[in-house]
C-alpha positions, 0 to 999 in steps of 0.5 A: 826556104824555098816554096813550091809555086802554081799559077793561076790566070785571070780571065775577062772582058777589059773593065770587068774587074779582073785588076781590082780583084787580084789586088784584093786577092793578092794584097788583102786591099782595095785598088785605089786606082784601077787602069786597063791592063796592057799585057799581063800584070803578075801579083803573088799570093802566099797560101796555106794549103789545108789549113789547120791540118795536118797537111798543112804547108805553104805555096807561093800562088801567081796571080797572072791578071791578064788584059782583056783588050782584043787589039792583043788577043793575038800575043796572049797566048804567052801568058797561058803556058804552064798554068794550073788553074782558071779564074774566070771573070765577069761584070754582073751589071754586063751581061755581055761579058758574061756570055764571052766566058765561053770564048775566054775557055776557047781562047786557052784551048786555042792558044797554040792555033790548034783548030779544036773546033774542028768537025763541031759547029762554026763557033763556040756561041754556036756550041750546045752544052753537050759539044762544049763541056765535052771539049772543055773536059778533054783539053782544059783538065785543070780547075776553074773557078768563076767570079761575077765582080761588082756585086754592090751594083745590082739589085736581088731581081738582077742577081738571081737572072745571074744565078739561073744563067750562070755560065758556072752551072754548065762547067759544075764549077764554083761561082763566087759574087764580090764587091772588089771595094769591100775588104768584106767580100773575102774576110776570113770565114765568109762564103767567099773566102771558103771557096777561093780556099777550097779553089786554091787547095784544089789547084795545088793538088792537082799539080803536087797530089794527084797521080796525074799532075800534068799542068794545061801544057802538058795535057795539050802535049798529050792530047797531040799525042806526046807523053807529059814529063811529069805524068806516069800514065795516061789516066785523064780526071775531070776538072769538075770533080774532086781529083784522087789525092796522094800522101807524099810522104806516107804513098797513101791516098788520102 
């Protein structure tokens, strides 16, 4: 048989974490050698959507790790057609890769060498918070998640700096904190594990459940003034809040 797929693209600075992470996601186990990403590295996830409910079902979801290298910035822009969802990644002990998530964002936004900055400042570091979630929110309506990686690293004094300047705060999305050496870090049942369920579920439903099922192509066809294929209006929903979910079957909201 047969399963229904989505696509969700990892994000980050090179030697952030992002392969580590995929491995634990996809394979329930630790990278025993980590290596810099030429291109793009694709693992597959098969997930329970809604869980022991009566909604459940399963999805096979693509885990594209993409590398992080600016020598390759240019051919990136391949790997972010027909995604569903944003895993954004930053090393906590490099706060530098955490001021660049803003410019990973822009780089999707940009894929297609559209000027979207246009008419605003010069830069998105030079963008207040105000001018950057109003851009996100019209061109990235898909859901976004955000990793800090190497969380055995750091001590208490440095992860609570991290929370209070959480790139995540300013998006409204989750921010999940892991030792991608420790099988611990996503056990069934742990905060963690709950989230990246939660963002899991959330990107199906947005592609399968929502009455605007676009993917980030599609929107960015629409924005140019074409009409998405796969979507019967022009409604446009927050990547930051909870989308309206129909019943399939029954034609019911849920």
């Amino acid at each position: 048989m047969s399963l229904d797929k989505v696509r969700v693209v990892f994000l980050g600075d090179t030697g952030c974490g992002k392969s580590s992470l995929v491995n634990l996601i996809a394979n329930n186990e630790v990278l025993a050698n980590s290596w810099t990403t030429v291109g793009c590295q694709i693992e597959v996830k098969l997930h329970e959507y809604k869980e022991d409910t009566s909604h459940q079902k399963q999805f096979f979801i693509e885990l594209f790790d993409v590398g992080g290298s600016i020598s390759h910035k240019i051919s990136r822009n391949i790997f972010y057609q027909q995604i569903n969802g944003i895993v954004l990644v930053h090393d906590l002990t490099n706060r530098k890769s955490q001021d660049n998530l803003k410019n990973w964002l822009f780089e999707i936004i940009n894929k297609d060498g559209k000027d979207v900055l246009k008419g605003t400042n010069a830069s998105a570091d030079d963008m207040d918070t105000e001018q950057f979630l109003g851009i996100c929110q019209l061109h990235l309506q898909i859901p976004i998640l955000v990793v800090g990686t190497k969380n055995d690293l750091i001590d208490e004094k440095q992860r609570k700096l991290s929370k209070n300047l959480a790139f995540a705060q300013e998006l409204g999305a989750e921010e999940i904190y892991i030792n991608s050496r420790e099988l611990r870090s996503i056990q069934a049942g742990s905060t963690n594990a709950v989230k990246l369920q939660k963002f899991f579920d959330k990107v199906i439903e947005r592609k399968y459940f929502t009455r605007d099922n676009s993917t980030f192509y599609d929107r960015q066809r629409k924005i140019a003034g074409l009409q998405s294929p796969l979507s019967e209006s022009n409604r446009y929903f927050s990547p930051f809040t909870s989308p309206t979910i129909v019943d399939i079957d029954n034609n019911n909201n849920i």
